[in-house]
CHARMM-style PDB file with segment names, atoms N, HN, CA, C and O in Angstrom:
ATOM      1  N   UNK     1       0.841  -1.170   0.000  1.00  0.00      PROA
ATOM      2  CA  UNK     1       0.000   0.000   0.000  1.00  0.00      PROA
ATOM      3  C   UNK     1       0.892   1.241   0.000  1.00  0.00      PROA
ATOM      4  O   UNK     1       1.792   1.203   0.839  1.00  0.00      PROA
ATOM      5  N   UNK     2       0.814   2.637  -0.979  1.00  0.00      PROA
ATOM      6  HN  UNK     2       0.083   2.668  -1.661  1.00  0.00      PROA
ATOM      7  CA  UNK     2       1.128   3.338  -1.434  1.00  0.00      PROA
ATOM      8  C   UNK     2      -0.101   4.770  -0.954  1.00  0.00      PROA
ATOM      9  O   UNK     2      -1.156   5.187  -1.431  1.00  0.00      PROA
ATOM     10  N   UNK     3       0.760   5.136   0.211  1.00  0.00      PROA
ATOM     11  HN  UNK     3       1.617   4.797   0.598  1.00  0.00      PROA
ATOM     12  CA  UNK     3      -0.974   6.388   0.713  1.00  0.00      PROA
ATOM     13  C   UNK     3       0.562   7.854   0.536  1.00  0.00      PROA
ATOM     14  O   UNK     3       1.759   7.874   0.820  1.00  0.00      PROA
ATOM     15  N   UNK     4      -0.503   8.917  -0.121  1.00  0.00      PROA
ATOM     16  HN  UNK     4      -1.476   8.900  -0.351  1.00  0.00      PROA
ATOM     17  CA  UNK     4      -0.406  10.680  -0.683  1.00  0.00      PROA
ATOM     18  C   UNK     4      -0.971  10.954   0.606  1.00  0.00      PROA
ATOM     19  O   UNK     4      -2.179  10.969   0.840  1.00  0.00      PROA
ATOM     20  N   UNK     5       0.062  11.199   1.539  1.00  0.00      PROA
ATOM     21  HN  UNK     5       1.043  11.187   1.349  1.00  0.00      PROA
ATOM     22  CA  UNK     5      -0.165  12.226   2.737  1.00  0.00      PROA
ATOM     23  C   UNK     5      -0.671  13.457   2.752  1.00  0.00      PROA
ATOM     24  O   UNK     5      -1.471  13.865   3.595  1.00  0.00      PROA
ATOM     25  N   UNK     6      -0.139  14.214   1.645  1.00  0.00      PROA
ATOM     26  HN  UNK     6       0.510  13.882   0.961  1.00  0.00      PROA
ATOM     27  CA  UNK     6      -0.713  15.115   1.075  1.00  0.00      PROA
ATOM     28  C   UNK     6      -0.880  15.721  -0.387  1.00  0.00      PROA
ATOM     29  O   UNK     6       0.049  15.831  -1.188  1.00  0.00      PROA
ATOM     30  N   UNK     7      -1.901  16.014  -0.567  1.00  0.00      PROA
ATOM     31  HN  UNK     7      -2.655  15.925   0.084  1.00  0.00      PROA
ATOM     32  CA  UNK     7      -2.514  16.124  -1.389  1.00  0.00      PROA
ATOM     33  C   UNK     7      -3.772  17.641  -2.130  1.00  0.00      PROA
ATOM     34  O   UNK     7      -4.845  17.706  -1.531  1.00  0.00      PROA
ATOM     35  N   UNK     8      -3.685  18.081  -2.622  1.00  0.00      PROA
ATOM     36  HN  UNK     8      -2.813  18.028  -3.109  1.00  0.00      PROA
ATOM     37  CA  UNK     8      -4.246  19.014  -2.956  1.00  0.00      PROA
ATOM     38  C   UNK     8      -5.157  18.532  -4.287  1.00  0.00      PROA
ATOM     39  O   UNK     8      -4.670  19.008  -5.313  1.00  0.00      PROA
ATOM     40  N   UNK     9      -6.145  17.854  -4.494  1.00  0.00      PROA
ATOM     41  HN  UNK     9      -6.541  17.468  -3.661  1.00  0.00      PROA
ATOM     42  CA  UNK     9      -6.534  17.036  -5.131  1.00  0.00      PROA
ATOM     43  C   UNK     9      -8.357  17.421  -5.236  1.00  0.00      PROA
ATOM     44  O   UNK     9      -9.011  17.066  -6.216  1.00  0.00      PROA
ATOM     45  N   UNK    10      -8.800  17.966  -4.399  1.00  0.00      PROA
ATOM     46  HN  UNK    10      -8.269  18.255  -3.602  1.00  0.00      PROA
ATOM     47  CA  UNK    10     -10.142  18.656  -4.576  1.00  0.00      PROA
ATOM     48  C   UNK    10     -10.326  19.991  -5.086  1.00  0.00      PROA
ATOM     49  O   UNK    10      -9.590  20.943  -4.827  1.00  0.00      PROA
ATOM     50  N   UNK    11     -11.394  20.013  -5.860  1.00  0.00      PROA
ATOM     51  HN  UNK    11     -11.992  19.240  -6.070  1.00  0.00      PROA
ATOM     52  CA  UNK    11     -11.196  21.221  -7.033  1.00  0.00      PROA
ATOM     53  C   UNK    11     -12.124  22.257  -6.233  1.00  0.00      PROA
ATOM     54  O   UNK    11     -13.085  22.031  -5.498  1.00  0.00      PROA
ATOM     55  N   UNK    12     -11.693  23.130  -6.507  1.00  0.00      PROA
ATOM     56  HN  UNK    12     -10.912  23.314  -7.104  1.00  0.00      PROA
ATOM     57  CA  UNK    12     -12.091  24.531  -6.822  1.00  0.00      PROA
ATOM     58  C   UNK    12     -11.783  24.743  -5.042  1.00  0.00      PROA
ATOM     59  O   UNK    12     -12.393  25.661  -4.493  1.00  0.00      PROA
ATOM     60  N   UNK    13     -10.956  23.984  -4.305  1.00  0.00      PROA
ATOM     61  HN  UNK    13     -10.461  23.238  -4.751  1.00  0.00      PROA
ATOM     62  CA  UNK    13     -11.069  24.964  -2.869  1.00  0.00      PROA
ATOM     63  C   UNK    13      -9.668  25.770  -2.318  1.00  0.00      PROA
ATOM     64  O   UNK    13      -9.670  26.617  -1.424  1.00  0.00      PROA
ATOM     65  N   UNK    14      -8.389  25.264  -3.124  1.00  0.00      PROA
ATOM     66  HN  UNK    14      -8.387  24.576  -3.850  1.00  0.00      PROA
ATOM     67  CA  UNK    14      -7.238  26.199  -2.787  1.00  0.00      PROA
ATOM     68  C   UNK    14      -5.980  26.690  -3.525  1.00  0.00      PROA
ATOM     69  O   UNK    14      -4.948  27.210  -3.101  1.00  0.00      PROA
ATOM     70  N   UNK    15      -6.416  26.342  -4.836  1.00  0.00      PROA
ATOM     71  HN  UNK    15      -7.254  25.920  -5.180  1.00  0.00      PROA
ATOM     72  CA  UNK    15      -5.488  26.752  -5.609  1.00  0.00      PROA
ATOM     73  C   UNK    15      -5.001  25.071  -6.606  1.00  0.00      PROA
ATOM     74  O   UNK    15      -4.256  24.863  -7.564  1.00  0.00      PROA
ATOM     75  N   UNK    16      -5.591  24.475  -6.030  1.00  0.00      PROA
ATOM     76  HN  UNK    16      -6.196  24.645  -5.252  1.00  0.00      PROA
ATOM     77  CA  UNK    16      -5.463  23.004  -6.612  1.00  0.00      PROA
ATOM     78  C   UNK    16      -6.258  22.364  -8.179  1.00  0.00      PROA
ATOM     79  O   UNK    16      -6.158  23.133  -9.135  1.00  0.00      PROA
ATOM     80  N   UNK    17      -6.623  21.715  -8.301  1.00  0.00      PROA
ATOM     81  HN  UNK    17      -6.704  21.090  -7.524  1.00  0.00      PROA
ATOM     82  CA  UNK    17      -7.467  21.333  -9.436  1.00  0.00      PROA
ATOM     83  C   UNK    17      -8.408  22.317  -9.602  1.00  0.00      PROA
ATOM     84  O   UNK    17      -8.782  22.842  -8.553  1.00  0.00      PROA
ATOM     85  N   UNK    18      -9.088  22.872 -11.016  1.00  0.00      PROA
ATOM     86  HN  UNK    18      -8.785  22.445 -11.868  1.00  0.00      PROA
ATOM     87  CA  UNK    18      -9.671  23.949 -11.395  1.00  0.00      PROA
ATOM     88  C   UNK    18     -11.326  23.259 -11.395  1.00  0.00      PROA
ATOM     89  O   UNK    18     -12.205  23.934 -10.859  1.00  0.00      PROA
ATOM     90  N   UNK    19     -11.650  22.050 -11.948  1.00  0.00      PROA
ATOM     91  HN  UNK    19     -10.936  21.502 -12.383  1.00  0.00      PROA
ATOM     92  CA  UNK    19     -12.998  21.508 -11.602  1.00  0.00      PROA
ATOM     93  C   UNK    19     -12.732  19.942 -11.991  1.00  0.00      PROA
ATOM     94  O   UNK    19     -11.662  19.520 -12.431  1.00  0.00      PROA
ATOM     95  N   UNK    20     -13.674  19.314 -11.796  1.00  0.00      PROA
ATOM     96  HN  UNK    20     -14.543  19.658 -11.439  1.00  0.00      PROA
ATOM     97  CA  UNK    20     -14.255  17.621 -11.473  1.00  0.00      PROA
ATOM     98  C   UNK    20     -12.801  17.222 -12.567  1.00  0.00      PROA
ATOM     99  O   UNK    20     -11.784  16.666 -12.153  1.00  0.00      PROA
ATOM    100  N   UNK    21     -12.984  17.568 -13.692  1.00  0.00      PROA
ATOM    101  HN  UNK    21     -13.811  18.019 -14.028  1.00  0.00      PROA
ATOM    102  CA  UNK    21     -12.387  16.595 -14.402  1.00  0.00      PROA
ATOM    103  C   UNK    21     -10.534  16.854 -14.394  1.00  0.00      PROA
ATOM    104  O   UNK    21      -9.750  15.967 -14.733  1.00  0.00      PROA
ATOM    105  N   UNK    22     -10.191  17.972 -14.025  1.00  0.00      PROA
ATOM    106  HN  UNK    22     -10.828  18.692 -13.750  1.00  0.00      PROA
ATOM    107  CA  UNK    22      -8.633  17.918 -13.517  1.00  0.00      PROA
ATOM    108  C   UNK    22      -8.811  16.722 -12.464  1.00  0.00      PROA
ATOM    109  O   UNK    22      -8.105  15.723 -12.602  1.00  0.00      PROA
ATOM    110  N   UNK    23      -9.632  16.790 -11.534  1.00  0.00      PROA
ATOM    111  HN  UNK    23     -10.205  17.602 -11.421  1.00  0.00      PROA
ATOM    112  CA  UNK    23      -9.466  16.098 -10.019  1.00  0.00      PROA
ATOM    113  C   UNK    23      -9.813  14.069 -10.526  1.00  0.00      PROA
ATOM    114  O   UNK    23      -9.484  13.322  -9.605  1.00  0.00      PROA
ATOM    115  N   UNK    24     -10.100  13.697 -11.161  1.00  0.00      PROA
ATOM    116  HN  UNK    24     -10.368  14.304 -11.909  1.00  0.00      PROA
ATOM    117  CA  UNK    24     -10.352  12.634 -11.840  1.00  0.00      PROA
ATOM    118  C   UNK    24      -8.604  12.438 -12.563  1.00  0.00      PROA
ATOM    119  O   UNK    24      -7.742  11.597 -12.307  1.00  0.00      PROA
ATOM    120  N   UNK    25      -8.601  13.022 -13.045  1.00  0.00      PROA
ATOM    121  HN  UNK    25      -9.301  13.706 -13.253  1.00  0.00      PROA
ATOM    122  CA  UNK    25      -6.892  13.337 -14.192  1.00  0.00      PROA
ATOM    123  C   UNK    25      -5.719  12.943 -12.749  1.00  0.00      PROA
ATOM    124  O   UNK    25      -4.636  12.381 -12.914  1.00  0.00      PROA
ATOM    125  N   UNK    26      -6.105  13.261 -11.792  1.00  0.00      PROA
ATOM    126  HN  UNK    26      -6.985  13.717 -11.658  1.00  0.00      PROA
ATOM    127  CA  UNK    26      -4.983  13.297 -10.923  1.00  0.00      PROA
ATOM    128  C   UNK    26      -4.916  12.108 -10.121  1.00  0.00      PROA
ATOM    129  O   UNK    26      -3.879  11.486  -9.893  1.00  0.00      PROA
ATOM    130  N   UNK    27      -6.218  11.777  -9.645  1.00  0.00      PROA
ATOM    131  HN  UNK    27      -7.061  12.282  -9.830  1.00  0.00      PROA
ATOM    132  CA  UNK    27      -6.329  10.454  -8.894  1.00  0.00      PROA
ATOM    133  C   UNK    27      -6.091   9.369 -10.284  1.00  0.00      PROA
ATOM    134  O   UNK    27      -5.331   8.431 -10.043  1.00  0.00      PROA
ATOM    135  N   UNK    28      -6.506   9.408 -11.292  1.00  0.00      PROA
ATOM    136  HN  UNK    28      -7.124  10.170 -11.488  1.00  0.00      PROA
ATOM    137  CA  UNK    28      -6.039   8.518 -12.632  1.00  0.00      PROA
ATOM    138  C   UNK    28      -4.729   8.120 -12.523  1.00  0.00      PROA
ATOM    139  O   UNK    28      -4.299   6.967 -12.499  1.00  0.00      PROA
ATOM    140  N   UNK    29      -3.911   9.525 -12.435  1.00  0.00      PROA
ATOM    141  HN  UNK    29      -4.260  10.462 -12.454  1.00  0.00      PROA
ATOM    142  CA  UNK    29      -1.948   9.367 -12.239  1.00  0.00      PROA
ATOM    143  C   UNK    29      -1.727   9.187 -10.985  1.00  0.00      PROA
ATOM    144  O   UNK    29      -0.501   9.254 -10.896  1.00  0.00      PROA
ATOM    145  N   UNK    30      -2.311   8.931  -9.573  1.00  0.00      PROA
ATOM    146  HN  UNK    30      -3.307   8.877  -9.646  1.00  0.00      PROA
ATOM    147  CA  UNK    30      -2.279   8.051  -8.555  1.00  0.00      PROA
ATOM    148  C   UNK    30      -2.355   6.766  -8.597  1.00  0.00      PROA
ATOM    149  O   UNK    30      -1.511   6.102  -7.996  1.00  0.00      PROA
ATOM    150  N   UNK    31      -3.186   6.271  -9.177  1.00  0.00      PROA
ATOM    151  HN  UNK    31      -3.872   6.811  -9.666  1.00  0.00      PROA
ATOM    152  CA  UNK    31      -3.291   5.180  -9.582  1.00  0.00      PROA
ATOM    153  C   UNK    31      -2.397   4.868 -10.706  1.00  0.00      PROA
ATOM    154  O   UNK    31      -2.082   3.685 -10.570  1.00  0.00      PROA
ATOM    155  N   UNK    32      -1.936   5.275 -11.568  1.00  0.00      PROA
ATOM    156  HN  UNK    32      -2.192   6.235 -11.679  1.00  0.00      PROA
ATOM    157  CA  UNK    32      -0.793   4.825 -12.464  1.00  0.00      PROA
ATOM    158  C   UNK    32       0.586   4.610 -11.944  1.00  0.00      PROA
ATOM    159  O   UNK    32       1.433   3.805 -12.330  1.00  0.00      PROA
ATOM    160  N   UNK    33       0.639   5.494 -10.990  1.00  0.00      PROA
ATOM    161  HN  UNK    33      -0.049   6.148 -10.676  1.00  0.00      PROA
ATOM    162  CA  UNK    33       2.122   5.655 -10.322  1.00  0.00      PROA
ATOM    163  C   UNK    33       2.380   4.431  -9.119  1.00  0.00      PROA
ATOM    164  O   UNK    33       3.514   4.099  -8.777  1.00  0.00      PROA
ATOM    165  N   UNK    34       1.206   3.865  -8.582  1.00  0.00      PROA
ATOM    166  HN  UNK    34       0.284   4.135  -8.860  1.00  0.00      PROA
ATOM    167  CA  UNK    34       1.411   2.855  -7.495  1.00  0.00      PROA
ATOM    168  C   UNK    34       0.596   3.538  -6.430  1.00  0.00      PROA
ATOM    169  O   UNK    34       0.783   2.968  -5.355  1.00  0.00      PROA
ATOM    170  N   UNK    35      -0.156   4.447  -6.343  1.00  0.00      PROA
ATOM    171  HN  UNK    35      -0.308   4.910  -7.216  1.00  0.00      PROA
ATOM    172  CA  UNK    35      -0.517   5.175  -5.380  1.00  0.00      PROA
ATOM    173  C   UNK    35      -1.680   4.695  -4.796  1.00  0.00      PROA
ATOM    174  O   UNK    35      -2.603   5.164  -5.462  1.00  0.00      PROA
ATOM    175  N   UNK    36      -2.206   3.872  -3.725  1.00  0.00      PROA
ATOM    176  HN  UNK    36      -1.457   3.491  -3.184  1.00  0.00      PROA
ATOM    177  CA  UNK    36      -3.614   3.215  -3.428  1.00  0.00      PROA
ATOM    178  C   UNK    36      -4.807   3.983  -2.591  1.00  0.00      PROA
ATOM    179  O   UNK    36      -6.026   3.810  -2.619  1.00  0.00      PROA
ATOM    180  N   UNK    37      -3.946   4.947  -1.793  1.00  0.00      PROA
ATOM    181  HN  UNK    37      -2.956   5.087  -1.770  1.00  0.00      PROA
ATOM    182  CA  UNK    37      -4.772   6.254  -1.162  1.00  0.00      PROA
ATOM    183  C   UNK    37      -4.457   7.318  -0.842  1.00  0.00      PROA
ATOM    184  O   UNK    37      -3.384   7.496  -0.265  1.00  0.00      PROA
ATOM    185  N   UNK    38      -5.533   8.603  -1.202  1.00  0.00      PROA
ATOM    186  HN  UNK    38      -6.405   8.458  -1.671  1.00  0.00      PROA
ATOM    187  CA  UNK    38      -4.812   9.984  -1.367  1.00  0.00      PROA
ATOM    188  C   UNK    38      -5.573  10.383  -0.089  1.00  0.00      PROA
ATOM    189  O   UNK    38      -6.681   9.905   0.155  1.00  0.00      PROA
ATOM    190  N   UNK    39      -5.039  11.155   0.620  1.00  0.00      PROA
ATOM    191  HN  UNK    39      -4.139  11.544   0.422  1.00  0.00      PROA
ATOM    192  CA  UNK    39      -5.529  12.274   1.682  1.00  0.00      PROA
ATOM    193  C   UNK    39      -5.353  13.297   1.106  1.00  0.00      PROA
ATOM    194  O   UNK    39      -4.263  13.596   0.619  1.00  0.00      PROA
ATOM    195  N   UNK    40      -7.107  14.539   1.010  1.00  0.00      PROA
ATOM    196  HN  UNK    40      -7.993  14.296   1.405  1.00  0.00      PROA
ATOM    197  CA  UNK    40      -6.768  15.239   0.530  1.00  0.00      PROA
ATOM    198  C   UNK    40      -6.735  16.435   1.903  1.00  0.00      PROA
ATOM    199  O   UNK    40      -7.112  16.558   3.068  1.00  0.00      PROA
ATOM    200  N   UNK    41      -6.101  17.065   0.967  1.00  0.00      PROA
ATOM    201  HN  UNK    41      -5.794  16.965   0.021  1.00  0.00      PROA
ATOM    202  CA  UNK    41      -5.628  17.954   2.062  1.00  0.00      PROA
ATOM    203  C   UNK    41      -5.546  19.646   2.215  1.00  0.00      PROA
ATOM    204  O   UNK    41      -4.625  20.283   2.726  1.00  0.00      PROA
ATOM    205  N   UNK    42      -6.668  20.119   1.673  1.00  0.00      PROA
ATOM    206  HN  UNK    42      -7.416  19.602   1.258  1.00  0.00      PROA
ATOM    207  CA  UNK    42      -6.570  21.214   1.654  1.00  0.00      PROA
ATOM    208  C   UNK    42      -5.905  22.243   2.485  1.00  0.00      PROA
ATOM    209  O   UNK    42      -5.441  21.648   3.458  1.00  0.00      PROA
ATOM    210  N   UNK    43      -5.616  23.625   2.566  1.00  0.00      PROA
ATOM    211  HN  UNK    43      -5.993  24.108   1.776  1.00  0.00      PROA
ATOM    212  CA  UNK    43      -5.242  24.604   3.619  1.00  0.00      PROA
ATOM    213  C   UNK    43      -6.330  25.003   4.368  1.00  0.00      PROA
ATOM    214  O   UNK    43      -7.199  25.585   3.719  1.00  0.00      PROA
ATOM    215  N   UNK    44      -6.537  24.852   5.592  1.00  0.00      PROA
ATOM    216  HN  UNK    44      -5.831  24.380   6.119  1.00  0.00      PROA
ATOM    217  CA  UNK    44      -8.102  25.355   6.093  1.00  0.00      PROA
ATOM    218  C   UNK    44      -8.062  27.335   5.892  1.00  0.00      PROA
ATOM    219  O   UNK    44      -9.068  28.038   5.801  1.00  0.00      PROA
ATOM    220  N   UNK    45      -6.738  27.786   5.871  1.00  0.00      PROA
ATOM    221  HN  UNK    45      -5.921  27.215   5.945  1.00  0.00      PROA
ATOM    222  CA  UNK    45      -6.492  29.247   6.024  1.00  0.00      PROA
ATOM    223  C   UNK    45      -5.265  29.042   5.135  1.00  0.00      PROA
ATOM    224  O   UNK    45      -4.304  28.347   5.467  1.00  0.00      PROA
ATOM    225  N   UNK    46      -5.388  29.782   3.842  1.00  0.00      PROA
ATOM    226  HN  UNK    46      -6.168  30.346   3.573  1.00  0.00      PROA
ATOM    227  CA  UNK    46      -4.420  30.119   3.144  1.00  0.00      PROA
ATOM    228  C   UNK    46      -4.369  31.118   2.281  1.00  0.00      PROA
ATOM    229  O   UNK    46      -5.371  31.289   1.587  1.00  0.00      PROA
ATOM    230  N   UNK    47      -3.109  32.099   2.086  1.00  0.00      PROA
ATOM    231  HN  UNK    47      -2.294  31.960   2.650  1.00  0.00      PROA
ATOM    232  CA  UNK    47      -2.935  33.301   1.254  1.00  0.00      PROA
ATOM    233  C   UNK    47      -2.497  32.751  -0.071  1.00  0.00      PROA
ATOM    234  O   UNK    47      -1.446  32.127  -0.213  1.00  0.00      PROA
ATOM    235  N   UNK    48      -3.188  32.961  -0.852  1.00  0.00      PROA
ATOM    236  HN  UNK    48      -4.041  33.468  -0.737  1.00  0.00      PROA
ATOM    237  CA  UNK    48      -2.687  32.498  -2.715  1.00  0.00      PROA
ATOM    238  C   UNK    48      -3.079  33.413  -3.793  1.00  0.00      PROA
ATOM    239  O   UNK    48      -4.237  33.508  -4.200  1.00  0.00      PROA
ATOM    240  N   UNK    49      -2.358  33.899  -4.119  1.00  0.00      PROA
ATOM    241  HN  UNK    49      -1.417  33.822  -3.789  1.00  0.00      PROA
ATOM    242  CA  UNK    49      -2.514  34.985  -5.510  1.00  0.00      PROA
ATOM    243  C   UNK    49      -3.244  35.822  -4.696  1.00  0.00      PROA
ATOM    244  O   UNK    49      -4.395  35.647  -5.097  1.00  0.00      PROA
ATOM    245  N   UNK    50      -3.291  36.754  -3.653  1.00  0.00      PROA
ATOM    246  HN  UNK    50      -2.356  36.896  -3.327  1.00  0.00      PROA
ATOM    247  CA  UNK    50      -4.321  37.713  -2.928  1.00  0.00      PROA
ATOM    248  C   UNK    50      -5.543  37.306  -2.571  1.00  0.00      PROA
ATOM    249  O   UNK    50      -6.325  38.205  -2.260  1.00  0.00      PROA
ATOM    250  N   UNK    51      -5.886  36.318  -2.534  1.00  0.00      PROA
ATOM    251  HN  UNK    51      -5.251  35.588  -2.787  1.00  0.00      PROA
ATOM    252  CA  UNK    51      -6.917  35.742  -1.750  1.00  0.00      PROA
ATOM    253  C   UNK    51      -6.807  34.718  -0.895  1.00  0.00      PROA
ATOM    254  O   UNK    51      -6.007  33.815  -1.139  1.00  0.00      PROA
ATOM    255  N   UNK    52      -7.534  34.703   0.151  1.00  0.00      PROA
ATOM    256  HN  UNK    52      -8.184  35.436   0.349  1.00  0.00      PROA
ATOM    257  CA  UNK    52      -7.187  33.940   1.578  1.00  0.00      PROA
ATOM    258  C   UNK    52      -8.534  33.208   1.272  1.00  0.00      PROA
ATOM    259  O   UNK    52      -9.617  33.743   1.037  1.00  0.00      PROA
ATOM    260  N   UNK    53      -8.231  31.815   1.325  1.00  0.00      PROA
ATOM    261  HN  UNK    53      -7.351  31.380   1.515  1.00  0.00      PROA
ATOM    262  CA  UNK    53      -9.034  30.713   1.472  1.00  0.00      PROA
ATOM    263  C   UNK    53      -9.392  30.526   2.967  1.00  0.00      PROA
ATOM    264  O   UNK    53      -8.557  30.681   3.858  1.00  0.00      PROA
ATOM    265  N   UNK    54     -10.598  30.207   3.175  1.00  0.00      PROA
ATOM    266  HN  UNK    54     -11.276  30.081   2.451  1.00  0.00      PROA
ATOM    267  CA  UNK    54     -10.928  30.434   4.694  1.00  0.00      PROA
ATOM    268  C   UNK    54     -12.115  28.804   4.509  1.00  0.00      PROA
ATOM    269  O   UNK    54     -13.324  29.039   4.493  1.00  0.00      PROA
ATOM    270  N   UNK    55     -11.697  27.448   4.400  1.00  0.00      PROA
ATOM    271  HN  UNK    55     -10.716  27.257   4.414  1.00  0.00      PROA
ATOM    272  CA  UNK    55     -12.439  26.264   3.862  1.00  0.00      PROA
ATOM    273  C   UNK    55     -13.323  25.517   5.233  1.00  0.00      PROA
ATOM    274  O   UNK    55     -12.726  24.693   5.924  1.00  0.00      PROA
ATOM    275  N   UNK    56     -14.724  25.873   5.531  1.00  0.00      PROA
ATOM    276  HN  UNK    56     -15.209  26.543   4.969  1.00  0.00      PROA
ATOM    277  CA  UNK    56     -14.831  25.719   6.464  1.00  0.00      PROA
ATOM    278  C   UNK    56     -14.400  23.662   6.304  1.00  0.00      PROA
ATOM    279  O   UNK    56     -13.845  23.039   5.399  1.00  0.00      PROA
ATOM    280  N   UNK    57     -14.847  23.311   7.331  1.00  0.00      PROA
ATOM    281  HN  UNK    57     -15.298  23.817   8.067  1.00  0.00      PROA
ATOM    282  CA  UNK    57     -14.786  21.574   7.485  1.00  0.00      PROA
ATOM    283  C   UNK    57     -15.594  20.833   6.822  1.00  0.00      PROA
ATOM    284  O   UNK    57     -15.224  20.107   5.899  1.00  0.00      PROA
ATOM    285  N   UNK    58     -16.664  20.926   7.180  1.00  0.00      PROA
ATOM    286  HN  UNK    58     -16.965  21.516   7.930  1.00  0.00      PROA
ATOM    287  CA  UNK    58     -18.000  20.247   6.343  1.00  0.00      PROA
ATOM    288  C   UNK    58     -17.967  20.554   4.601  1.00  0.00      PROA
ATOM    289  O   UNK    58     -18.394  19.774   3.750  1.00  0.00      PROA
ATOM    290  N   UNK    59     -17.281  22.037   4.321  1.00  0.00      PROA
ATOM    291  HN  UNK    59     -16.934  22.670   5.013  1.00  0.00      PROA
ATOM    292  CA  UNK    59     -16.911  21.903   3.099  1.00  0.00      PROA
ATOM    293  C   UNK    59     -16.133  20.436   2.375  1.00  0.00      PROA
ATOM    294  O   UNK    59     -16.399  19.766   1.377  1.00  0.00      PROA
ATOM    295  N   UNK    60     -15.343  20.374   3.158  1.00  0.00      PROA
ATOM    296  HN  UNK    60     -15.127  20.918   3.968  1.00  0.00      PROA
ATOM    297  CA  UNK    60     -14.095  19.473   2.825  1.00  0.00      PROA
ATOM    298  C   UNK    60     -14.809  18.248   3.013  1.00  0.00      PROA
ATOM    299  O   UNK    60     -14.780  17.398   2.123  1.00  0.00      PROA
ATOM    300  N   UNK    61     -15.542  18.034   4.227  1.00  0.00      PROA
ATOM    301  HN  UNK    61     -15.566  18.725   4.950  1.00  0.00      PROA
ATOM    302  CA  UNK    61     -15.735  16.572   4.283  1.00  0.00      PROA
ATOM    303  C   UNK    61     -16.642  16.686   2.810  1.00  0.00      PROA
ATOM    304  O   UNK    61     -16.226  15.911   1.949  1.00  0.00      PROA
ATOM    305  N   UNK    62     -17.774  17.506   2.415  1.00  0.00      PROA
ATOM    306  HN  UNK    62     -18.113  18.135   3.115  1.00  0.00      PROA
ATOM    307  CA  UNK    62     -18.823  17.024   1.560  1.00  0.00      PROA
ATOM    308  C   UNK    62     -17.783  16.701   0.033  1.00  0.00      PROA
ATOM    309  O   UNK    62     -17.879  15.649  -0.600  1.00  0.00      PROA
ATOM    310  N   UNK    63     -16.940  17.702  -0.300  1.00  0.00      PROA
ATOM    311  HN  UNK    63     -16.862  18.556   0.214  1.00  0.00      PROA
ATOM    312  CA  UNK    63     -16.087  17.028  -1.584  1.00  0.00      PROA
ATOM    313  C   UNK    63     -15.036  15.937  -1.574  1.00  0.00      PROA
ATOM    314  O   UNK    63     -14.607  15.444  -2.618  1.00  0.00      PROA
ATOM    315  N   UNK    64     -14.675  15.610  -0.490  1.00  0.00      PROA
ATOM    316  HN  UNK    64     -15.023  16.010   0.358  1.00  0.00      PROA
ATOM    317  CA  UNK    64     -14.156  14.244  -0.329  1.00  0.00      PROA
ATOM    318  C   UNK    64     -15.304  13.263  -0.431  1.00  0.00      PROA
ATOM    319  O   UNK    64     -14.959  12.223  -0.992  1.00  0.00      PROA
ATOM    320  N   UNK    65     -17.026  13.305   0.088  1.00  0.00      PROA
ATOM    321  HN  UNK    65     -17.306  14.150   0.544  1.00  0.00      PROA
ATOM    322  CA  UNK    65     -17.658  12.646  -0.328  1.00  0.00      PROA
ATOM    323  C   UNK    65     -18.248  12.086  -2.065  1.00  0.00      PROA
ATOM    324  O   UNK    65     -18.659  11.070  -2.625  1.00  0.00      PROA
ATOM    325  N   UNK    66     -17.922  13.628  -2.382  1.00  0.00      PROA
ATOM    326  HN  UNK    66     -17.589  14.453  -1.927  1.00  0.00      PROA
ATOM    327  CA  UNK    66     -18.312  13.844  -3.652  1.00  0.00      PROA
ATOM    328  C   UNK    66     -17.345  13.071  -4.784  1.00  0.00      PROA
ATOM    329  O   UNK    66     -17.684  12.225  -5.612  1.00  0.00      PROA
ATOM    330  N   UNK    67     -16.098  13.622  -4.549  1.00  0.00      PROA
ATOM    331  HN  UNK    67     -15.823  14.309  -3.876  1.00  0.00      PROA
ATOM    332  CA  UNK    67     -15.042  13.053  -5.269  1.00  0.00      PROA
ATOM    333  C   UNK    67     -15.218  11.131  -4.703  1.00  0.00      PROA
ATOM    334  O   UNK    67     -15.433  10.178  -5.452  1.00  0.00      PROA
ATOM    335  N   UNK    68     -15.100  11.113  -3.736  1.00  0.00      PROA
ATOM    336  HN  UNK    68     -14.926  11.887  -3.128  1.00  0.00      PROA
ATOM    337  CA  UNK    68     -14.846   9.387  -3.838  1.00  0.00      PROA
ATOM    338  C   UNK    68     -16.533   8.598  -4.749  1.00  0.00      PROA
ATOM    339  O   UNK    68     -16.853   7.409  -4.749  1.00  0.00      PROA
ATOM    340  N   UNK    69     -17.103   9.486  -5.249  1.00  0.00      PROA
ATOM    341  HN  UNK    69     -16.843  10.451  -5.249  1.00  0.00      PROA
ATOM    342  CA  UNK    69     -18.234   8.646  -5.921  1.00  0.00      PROA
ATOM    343  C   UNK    69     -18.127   8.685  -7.127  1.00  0.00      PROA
ATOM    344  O   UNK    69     -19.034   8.315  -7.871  1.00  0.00      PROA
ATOM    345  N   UNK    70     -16.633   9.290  -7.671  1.00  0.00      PROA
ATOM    346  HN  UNK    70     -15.896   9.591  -7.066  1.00  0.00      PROA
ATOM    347  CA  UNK    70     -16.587   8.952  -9.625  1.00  0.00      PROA
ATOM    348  C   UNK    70     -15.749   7.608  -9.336  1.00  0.00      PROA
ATOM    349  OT1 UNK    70     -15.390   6.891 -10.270  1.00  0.00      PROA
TER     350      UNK     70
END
C-alpha cells in the first residue's frame, strides 16, 4: 500500500485542481504511479494569488464525499 499524505486534489477549494475533471486526471496518475490512497488535504487558512481561502470543514468533508463517488 502506497498512501499521498498530502494532497491538494479537490477542485475549486485552494489553488489546486480547477474543476471535477482535472481532479479525476490526478487520482487517474495516482493510480498509475502505485498510489492506493490519497488524503486530501486542503489549507483550512491560506494566502494564494491575494486571496485567503478560509475552507470551512464540512466543506471538505462534503467534496471528499463527492469526489470518492466517480
Amino acid at each position: 500500500m502506497i498512501v499521498d499524505i498530502h494532497n491538494h486534489i479537490l477542485y475549486e477549494l485552494d489553488g489546486g485542481p480547477q474543476n471535477q475533471n482535472e481532479t479525476i486526471l490526478l487520482a487517474k496518475q495516482a493510480v498509475a504511479s502505485g498510489i492506493s490512497h490519497v488524503i486530501a488535504t486542503p489549507h483550512h487558512k491560506h494566502l494564494h494569488n491575494g486571496h485567503v481561502y478560509g475552507i470551512d470543514p464540512s466543506t471538505i468533508i462534503f467534496m471528499v464525499e463527492k469526489v470518492n463517488q466517480y
